[in-house]
ChimeraX commands (.cxc) that place a marker at each C-alpha (Angstrom):
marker #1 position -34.36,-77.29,-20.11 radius 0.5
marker #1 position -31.87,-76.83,-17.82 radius 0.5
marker #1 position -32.81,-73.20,-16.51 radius 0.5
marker #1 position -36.53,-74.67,-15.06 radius 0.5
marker #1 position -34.30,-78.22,-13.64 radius 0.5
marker #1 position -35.01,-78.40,-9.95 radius 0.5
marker #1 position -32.33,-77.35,-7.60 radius 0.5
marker #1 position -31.01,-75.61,-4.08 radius 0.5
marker #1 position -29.59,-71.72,-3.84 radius 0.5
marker #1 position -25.67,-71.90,-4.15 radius 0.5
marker #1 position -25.33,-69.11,-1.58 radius 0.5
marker #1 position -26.26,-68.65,2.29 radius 0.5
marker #1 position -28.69,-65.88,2.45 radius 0.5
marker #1 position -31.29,-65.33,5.29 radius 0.5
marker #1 position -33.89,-67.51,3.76 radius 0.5
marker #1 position -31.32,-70.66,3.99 radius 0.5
marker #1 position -31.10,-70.28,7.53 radius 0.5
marker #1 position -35.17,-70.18,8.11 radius 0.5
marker #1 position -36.80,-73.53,9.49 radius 0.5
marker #1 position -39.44,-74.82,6.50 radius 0.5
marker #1 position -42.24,-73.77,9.24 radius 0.5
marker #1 position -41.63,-70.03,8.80 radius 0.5
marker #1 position -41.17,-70.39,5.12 radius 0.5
marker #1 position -44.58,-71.96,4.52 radius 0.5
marker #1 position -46.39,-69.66,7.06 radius 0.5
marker #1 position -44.53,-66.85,4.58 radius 0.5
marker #1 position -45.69,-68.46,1.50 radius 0.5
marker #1 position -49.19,-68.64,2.89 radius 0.5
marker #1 position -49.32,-65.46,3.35 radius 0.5
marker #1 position -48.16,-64.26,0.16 radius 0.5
marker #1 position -50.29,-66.07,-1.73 radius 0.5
marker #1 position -53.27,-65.84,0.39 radius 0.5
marker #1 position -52.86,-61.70,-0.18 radius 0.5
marker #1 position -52.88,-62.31,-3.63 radius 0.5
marker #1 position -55.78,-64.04,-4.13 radius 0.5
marker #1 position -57.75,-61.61,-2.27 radius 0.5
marker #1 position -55.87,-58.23,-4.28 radius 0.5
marker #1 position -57.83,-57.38,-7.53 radius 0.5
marker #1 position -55.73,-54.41,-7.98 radius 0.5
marker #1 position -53.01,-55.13,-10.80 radius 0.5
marker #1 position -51.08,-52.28,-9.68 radius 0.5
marker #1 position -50.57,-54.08,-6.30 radius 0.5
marker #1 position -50.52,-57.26,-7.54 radius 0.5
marker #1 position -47.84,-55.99,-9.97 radius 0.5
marker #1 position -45.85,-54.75,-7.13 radius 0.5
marker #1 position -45.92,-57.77,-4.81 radius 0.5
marker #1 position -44.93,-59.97,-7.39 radius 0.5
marker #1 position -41.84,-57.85,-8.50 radius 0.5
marker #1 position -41.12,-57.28,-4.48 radius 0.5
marker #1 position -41.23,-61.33,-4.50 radius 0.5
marker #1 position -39.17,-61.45,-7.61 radius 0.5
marker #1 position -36.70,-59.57,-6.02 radius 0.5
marker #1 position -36.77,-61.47,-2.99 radius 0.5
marker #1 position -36.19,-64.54,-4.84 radius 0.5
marker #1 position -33.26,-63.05,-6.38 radius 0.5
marker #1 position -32.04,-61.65,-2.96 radius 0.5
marker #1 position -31.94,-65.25,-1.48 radius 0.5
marker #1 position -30.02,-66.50,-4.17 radius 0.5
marker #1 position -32.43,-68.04,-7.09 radius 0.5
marker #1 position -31.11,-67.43,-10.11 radius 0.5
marker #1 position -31.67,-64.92,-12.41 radius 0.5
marker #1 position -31.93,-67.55,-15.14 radius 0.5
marker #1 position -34.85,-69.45,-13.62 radius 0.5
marker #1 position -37.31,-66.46,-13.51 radius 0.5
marker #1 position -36.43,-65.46,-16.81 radius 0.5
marker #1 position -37.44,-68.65,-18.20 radius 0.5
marker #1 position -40.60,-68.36,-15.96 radius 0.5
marker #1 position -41.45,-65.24,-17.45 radius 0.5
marker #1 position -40.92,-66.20,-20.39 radius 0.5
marker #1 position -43.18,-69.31,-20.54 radius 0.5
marker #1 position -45.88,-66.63,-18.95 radius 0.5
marker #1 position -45.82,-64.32,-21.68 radius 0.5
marker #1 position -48.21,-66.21,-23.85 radius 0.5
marker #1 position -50.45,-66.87,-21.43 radius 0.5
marker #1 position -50.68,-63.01,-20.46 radius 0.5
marker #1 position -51.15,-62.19,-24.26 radius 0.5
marker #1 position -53.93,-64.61,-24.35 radius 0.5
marker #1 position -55.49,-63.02,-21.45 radius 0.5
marker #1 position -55.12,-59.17,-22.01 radius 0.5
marker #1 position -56.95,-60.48,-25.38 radius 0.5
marker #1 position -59.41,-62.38,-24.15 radius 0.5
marker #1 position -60.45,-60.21,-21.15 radius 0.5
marker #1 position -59.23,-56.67,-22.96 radius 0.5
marker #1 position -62.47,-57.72,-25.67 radius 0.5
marker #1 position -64.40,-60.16,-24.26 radius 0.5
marker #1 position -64.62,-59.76,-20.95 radius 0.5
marker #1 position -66.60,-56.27,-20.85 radius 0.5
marker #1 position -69.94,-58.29,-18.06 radius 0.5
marker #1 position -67.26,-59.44,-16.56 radius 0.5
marker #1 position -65.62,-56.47,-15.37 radius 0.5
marker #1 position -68.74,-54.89,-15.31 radius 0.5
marker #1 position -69.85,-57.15,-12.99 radius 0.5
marker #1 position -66.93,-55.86,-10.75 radius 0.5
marker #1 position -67.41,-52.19,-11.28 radius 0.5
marker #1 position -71.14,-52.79,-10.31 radius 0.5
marker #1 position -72.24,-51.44,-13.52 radius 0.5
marker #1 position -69.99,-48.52,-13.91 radius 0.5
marker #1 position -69.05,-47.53,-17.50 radius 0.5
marker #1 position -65.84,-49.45,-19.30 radius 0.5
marker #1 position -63.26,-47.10,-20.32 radius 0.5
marker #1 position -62.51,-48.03,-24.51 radius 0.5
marker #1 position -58.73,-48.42,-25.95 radius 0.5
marker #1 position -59.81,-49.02,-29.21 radius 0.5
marker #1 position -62.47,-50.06,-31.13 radius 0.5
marker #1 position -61.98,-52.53,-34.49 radius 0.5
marker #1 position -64.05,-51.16,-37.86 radius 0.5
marker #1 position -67.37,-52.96,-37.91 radius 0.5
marker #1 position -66.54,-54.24,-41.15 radius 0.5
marker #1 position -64.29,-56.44,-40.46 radius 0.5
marker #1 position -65.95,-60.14,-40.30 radius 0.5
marker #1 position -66.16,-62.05,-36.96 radius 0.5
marker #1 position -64.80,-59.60,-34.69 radius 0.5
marker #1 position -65.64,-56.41,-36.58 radius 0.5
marker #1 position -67.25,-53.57,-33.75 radius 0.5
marker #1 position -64.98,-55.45,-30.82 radius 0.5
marker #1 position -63.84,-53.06,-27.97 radius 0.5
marker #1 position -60.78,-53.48,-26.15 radius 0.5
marker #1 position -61.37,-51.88,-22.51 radius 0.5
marker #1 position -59.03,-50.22,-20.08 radius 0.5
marker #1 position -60.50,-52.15,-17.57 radius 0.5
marker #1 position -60.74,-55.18,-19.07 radius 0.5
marker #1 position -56.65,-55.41,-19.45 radius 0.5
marker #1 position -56.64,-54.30,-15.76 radius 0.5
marker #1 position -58.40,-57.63,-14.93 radius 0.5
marker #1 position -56.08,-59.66,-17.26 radius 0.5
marker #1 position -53.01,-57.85,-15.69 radius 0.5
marker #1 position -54.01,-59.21,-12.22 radius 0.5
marker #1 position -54.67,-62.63,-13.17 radius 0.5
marker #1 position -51.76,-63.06,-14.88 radius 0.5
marker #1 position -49.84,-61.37,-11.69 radius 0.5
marker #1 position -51.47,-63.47,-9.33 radius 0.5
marker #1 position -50.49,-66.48,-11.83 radius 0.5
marker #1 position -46.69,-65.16,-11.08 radius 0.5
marker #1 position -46.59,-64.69,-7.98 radius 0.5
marker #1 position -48.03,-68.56,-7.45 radius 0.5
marker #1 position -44.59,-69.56,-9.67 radius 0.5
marker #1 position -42.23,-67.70,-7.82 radius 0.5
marker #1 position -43.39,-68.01,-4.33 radius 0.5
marker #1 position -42.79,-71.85,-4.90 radius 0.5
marker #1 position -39.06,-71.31,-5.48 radius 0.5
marker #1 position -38.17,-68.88,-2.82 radius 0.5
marker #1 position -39.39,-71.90,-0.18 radius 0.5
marker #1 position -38.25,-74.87,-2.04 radius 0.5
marker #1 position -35.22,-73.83,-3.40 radius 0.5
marker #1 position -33.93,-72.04,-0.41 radius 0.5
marker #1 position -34.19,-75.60,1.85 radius 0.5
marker #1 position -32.56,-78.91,2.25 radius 0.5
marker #1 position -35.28,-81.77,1.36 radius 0.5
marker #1 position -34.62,-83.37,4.75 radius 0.5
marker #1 position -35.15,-80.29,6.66 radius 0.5
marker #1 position -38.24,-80.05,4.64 radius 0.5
marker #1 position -39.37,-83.39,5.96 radius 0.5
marker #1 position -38.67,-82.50,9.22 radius 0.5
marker #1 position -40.23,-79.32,9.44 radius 0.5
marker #1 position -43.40,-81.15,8.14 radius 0.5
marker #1 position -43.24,-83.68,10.88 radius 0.5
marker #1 position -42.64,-81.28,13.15 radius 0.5
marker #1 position -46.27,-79.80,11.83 radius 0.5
marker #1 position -47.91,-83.11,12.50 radius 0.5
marker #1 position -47.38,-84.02,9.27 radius 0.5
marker #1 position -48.33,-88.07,8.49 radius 0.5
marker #1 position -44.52,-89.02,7.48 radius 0.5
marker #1 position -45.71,-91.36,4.93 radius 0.5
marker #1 position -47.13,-87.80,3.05 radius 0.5
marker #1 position -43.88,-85.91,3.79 radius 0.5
marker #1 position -42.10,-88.90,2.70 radius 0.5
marker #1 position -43.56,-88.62,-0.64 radius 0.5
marker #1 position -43.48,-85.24,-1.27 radius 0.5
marker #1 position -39.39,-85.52,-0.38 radius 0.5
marker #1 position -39.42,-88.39,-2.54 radius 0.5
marker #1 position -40.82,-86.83,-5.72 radius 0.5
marker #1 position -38.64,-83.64,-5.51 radius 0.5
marker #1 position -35.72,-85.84,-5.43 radius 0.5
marker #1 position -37.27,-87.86,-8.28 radius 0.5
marker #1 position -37.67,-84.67,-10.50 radius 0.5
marker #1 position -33.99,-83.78,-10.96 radius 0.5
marker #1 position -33.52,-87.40,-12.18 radius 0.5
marker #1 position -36.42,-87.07,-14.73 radius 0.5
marker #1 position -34.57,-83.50,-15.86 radius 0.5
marker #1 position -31.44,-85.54,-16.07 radius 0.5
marker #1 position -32.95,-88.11,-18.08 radius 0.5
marker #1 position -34.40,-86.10,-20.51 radius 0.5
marker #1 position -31.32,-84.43,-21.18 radius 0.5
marker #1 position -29.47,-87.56,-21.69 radius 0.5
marker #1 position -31.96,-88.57,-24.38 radius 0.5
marker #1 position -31.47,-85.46,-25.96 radius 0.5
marker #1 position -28.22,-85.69,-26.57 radius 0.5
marker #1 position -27.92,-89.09,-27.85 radius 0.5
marker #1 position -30.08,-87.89,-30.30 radius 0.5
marker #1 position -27.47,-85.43,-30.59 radius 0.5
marker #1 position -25.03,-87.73,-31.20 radius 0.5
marker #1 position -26.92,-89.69,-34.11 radius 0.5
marker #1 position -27.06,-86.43,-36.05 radius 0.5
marker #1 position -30.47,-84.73,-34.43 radius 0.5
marker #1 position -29.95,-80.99,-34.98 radius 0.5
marker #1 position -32.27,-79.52,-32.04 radius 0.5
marker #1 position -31.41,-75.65,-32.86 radius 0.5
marker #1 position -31.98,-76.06,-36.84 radius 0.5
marker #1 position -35.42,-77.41,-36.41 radius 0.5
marker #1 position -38.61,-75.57,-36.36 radius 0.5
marker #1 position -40.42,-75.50,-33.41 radius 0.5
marker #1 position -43.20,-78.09,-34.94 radius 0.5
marker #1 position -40.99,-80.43,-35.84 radius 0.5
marker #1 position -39.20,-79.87,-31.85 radius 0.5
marker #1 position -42.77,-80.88,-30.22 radius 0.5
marker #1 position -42.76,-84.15,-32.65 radius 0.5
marker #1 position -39.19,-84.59,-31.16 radius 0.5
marker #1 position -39.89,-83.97,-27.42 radius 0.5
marker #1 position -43.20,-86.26,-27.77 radius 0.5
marker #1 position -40.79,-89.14,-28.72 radius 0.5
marker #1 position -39.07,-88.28,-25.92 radius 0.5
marker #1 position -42.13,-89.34,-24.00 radius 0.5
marker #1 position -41.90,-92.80,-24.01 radius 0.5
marker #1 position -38.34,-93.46,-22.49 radius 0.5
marker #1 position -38.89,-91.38,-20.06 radius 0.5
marker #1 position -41.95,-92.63,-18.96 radius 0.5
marker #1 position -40.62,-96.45,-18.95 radius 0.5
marker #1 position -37.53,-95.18,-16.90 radius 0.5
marker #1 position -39.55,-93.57,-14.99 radius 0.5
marker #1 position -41.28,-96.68,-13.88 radius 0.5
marker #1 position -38.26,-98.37,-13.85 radius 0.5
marker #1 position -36.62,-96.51,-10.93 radius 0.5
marker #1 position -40.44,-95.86,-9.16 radius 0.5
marker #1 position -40.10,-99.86,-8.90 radius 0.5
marker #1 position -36.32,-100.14,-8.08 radius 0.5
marker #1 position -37.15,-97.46,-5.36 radius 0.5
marker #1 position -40.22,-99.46,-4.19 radius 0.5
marker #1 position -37.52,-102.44,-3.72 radius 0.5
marker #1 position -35.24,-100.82,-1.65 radius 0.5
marker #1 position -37.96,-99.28,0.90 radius 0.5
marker #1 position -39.03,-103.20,1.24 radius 0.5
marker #1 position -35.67,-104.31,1.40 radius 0.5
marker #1 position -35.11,-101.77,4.76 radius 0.5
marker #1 position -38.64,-102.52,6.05 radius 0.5
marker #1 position -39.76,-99.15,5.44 radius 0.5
marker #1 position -43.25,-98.48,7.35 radius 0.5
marker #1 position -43.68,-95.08,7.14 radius 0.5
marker #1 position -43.65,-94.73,11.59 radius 0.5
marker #1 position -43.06,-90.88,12.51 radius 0.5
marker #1 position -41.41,-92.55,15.67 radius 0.5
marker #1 position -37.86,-92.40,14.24 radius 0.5
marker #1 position -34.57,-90.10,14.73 radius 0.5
marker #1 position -33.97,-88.06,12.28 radius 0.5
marker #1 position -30.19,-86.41,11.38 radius 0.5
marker #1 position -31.67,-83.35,11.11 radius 0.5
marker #1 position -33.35,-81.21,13.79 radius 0.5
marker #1 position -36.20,-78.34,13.09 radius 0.5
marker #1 position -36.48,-75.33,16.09 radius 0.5
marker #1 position -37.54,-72.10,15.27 radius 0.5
marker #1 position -35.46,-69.28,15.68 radius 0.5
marker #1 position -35.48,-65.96,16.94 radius 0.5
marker #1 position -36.20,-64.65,13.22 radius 0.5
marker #1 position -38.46,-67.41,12.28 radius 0.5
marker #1 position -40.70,-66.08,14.99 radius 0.5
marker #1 position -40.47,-62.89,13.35 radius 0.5
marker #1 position -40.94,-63.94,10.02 radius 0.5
marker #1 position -44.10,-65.92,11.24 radius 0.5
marker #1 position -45.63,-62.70,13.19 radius 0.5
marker #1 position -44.49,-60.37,10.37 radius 0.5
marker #1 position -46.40,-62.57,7.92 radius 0.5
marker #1 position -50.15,-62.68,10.13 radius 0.5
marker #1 position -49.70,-58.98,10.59 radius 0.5
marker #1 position -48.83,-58.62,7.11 radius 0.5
marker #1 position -52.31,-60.72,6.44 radius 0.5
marker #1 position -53.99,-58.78,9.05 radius 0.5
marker #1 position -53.11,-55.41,7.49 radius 0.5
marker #1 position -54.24,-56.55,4.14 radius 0.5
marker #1 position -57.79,-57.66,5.71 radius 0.5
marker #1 position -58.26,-54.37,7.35 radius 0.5
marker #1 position -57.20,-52.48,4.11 radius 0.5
marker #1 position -59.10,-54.46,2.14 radius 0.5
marker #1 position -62.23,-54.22,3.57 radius 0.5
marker #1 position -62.07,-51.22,5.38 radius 0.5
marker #1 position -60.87,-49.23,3.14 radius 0.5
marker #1 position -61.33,-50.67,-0.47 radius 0.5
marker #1 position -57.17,-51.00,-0.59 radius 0.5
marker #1 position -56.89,-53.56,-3.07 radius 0.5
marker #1 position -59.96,-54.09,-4.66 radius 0.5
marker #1 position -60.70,-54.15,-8.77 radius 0.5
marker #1 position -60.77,-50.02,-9.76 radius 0.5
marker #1 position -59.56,-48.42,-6.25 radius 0.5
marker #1 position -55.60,-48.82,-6.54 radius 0.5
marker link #1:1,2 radius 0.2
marker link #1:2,3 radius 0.2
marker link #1:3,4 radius 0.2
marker link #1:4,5 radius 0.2
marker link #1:5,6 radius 0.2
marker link #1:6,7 radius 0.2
marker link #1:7,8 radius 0.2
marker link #1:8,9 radius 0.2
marker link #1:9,10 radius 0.2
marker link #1:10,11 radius 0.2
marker link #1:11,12 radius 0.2
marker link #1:12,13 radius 0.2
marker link #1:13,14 radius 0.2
marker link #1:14,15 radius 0.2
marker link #1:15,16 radius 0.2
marker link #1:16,17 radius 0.2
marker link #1:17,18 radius 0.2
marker link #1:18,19 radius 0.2
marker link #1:19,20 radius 0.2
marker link #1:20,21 radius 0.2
marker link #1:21,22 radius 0.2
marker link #1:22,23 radius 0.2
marker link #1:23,24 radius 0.2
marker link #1:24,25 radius 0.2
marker link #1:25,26 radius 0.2
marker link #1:26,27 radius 0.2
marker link #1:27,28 radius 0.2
marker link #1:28,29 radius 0.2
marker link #1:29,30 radius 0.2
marker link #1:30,31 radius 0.2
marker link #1:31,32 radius 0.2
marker link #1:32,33 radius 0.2
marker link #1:33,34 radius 0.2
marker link #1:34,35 radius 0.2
marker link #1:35,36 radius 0.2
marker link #1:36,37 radius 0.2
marker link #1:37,38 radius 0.2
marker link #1:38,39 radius 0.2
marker link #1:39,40 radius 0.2
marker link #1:40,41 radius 0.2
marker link #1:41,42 radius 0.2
marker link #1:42,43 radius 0.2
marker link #1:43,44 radius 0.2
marker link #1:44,45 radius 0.2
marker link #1:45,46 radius 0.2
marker link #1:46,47 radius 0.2
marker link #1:47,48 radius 0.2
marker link #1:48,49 radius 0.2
marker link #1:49,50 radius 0.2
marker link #1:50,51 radius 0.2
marker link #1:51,52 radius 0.2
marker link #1:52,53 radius 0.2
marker link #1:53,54 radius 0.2
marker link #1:54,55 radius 0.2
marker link #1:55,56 radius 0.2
marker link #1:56,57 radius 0.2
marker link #1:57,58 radius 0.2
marker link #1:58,59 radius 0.2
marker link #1:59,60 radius 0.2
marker link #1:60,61 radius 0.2
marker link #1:61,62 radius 0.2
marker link #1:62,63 radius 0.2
marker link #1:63,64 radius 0.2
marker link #1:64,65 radius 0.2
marker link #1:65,66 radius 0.2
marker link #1:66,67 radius 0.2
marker link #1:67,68 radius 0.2
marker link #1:68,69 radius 0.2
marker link #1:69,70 radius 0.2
marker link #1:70,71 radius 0.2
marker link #1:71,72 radius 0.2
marker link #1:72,73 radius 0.2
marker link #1:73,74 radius 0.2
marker link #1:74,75 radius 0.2
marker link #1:75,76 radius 0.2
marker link #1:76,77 radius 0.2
marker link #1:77,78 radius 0.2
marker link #1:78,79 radius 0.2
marker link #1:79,80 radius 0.2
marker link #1:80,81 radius 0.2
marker link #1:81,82 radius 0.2
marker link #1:82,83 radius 0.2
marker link #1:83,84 radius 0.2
marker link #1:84,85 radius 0.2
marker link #1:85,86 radius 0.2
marker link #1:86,87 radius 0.2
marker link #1:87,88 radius 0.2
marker link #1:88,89 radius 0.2
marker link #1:89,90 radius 0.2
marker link #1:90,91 radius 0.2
marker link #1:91,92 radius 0.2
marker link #1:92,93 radius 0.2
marker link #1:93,94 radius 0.2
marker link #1:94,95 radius 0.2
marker link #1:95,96 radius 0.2
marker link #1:96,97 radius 0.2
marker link #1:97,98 radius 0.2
marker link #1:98,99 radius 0.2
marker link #1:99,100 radius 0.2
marker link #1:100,101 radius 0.2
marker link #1:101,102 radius 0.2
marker link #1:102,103 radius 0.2
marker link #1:103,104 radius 0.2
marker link #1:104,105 radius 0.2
marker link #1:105,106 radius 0.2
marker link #1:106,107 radius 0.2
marker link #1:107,108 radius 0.2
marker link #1:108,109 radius 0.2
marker link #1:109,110 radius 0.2
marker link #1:110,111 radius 0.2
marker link #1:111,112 radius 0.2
marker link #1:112,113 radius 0.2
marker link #1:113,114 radius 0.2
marker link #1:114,115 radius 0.2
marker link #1:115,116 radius 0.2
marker link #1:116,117 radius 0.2
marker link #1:117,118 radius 0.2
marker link #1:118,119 radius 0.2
marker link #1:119,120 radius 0.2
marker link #1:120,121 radius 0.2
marker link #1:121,122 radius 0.2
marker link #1:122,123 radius 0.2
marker link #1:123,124 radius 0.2
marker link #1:124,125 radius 0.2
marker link #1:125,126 radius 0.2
marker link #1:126,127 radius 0.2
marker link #1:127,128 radius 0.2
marker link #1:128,129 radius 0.2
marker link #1:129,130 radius 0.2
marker link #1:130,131 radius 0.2
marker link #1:131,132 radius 0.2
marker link #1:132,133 radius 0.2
marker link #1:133,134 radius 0.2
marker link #1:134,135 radius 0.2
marker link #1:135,136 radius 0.2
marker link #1:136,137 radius 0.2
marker link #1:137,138 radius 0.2
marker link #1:138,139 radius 0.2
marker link #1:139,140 radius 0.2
marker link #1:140,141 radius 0.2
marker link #1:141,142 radius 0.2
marker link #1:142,143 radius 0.2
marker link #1:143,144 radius 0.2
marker link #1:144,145 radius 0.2
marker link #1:145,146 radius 0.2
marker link #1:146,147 radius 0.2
marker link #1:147,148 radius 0.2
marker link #1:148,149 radius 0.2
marker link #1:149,150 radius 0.2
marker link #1:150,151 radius 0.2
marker link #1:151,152 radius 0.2
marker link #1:152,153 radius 0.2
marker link #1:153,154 radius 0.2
marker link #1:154,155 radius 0.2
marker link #1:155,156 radius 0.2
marker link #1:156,157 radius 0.2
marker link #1:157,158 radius 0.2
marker link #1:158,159 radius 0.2
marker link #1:159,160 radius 0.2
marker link #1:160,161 radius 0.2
marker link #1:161,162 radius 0.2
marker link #1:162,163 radius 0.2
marker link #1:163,164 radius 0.2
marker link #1:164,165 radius 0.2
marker link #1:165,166 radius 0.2
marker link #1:166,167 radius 0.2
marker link #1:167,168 radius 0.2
marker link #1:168,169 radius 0.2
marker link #1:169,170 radius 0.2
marker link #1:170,171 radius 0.2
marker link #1:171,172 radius 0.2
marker link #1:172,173 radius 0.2
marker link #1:173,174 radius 0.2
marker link #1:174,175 radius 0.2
marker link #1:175,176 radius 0.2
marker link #1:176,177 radius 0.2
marker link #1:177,178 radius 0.2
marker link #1:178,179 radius 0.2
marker link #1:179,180 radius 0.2
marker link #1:180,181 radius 0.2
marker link #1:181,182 radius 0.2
marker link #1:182,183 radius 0.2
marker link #1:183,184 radius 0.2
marker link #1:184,185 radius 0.2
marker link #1:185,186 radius 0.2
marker link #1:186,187 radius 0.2
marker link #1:187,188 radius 0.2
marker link #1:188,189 radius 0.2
marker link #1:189,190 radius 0.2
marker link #1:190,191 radius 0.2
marker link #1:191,192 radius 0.2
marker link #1:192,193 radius 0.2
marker link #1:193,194 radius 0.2
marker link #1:194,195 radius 0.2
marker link #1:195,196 radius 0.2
marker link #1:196,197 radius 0.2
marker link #1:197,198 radius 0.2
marker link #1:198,199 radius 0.2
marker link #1:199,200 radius 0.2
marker link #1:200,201 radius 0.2
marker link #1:201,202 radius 0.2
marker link #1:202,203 radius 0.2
marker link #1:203,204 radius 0.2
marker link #1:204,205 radius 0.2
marker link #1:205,206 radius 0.2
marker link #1:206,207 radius 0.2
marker link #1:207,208 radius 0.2
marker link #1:208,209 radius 0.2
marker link #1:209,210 radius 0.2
marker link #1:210,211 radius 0.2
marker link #1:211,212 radius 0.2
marker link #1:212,213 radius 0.2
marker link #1:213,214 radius 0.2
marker link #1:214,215 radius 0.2
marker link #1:215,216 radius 0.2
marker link #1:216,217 radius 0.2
marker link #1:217,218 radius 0.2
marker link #1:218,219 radius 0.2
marker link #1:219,220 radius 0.2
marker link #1:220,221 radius 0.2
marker link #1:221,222 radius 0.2
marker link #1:222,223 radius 0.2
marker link #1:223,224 radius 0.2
marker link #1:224,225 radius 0.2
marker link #1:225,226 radius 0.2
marker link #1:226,227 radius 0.2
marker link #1:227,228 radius 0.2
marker link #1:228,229 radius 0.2
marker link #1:229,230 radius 0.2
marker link #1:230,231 radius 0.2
marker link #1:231,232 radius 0.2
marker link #1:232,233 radius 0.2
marker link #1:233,234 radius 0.2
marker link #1:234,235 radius 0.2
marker link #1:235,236 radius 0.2
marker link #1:236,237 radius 0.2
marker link #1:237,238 radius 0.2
marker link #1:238,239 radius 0.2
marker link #1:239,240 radius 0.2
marker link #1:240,241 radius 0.2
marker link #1:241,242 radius 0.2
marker link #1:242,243 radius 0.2
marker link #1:243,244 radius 0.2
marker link #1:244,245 radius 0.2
marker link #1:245,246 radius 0.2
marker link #1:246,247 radius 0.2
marker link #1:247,248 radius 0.2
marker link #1:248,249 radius 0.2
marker link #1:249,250 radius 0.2
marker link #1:250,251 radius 0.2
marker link #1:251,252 radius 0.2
marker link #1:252,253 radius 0.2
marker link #1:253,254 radius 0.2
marker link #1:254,255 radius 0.2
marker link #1:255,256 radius 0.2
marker link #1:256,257 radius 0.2
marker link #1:257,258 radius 0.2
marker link #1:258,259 radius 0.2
marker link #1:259,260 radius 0.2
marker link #1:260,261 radius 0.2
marker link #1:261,262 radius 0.2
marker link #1:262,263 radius 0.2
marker link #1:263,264 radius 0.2
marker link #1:264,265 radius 0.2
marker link #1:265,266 radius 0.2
marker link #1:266,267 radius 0.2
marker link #1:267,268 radius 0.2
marker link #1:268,269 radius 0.2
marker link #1:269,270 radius 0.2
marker link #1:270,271 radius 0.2
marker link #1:271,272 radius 0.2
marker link #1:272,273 radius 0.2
marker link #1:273,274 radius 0.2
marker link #1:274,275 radius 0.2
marker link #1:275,276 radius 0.2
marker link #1:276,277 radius 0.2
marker link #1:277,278 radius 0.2
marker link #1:278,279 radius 0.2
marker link #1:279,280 radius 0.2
marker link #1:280,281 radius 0.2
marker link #1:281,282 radius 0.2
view
């Protein structure tokens, strides 16, 4: 649990020192490019490039192994399903070009005997589960690498209601309690002689489901304590405030913001100019 808890970079690094702006107009960029890619060879690459980016500003190695981990499943379910079933699919995409087969299963086998796993067909699944992984980690490399206040900021500073970027500060702060929680519970049943690393994983999900219920009335516990103290300071929610922290863009988050629409741009021109990108091309 405590590799996917919700947390900062320990290190400076050149993402720390970006305003939020630059980092969303990055992460819009990145994931913008990979919903238009069908190509799971660039895909592929952009999400190891972001991977290693992640790791570069300080995100730990820890974290995306536990994301890729939780992934893997999912991908095997989708090489599967699109590798056999998704032949008009991909068809579909290749505008009727013939499907290159893996393997095909003996057509005596009931059910699923005569199925055909296509080349193309694990192509497709590669890409949607890259996309899917590059959506995770582009998260992290923005959230984790700033301070929730300069967050706030830097979404007031976008014309941002504050109530909205008051509650999205709010529930990031709230998650690393719930985390906290959660492991607290688990250890008292520690304590009364729960053995978490003996038990099977069936009877682990019958364990975390009791889990459930505590959590969710603490949860509502501190949701109303924190409801309290916002009425207690006559909380309103006006954008016409000071804040501690100040947002300006820098030198490099100007360049980080032109390097991402040309990035964009490129893509575009690539992309439909040239087929770079699209399902069967690269």
């Amino acid at each position: 649990m405590s590799a996917l808890t919700l947390h900062t970079v320990e290190r400076d690094s050149f993402f720390t020192r970006l305003d939020f702006r630059s980092k969303l107009a990055l992460m819009a960029a990145i994931t913008l490019v990979a919903f238009v890619w069908e190509s799971a060879a660039l895909g592929g690459l952009l999400a190891l490039a972001l991977a290693l980016t992640c790791l570069a500003a300080g995100v730990k190695f820890s974290y995306l192994r536990a994301v890729i981990v939780l992934l893997l499943p999912f991908a095997a379910f989708m090489i599967l399903m699109q590798g056999f079933l998704g032949a008009d699919l991909v068809r579909a995409r290749l505008h009727g070009e013939a499907l290159t087969p893996i393997f095909t299963l003996p057509a005596t086998w009931p059910l699923i005997g005569g199925g055909m796993m296509t080349w193309e067909g694990v192509l497709y699944a590669l890409n949607v589960v890259f996309k899917t992984l590059t959506m995770i980690l582009v998260l992290p490399l923005g959230i984790f690498t700033t301070d929730v206040n300069a967050m706030v900021t830097g979404m007031v500073k976008l014309r941002v209601p504050y109530k909205i970027a008051f509650v999205f500060s709010s529930t990031l702060r709230f998650f690393p309690l719930l985390f906290e929680e959660i492991q607290t519970i688990i250890e008292a049943q520690r304590l009364r002689g729960l053995a978490f690393e003996t038990m099977r994983a069936f009877e682990r999900l019958r364990v975390y489901a009791k889990i459930a219920v505590p959590l969710i009335l603490g949860a509502l516990v501190k949701s109303q304590m924190l409801d309290i103290v916002l009425q207690s300071k006559a909380f309103t929610g006006s954008p016409q405030r000071t804040y501690l922290h100040e947002a300006r863009l820098r030198a490099a988050d100007y360049a980080v913001i032109v390097g991402a629409g040309l990035f964009v741009i490129g893509v575009a021109i690539a992309y439909f100019g040239w087929g770079i990108g699209r399902f069967g091309k690269w």
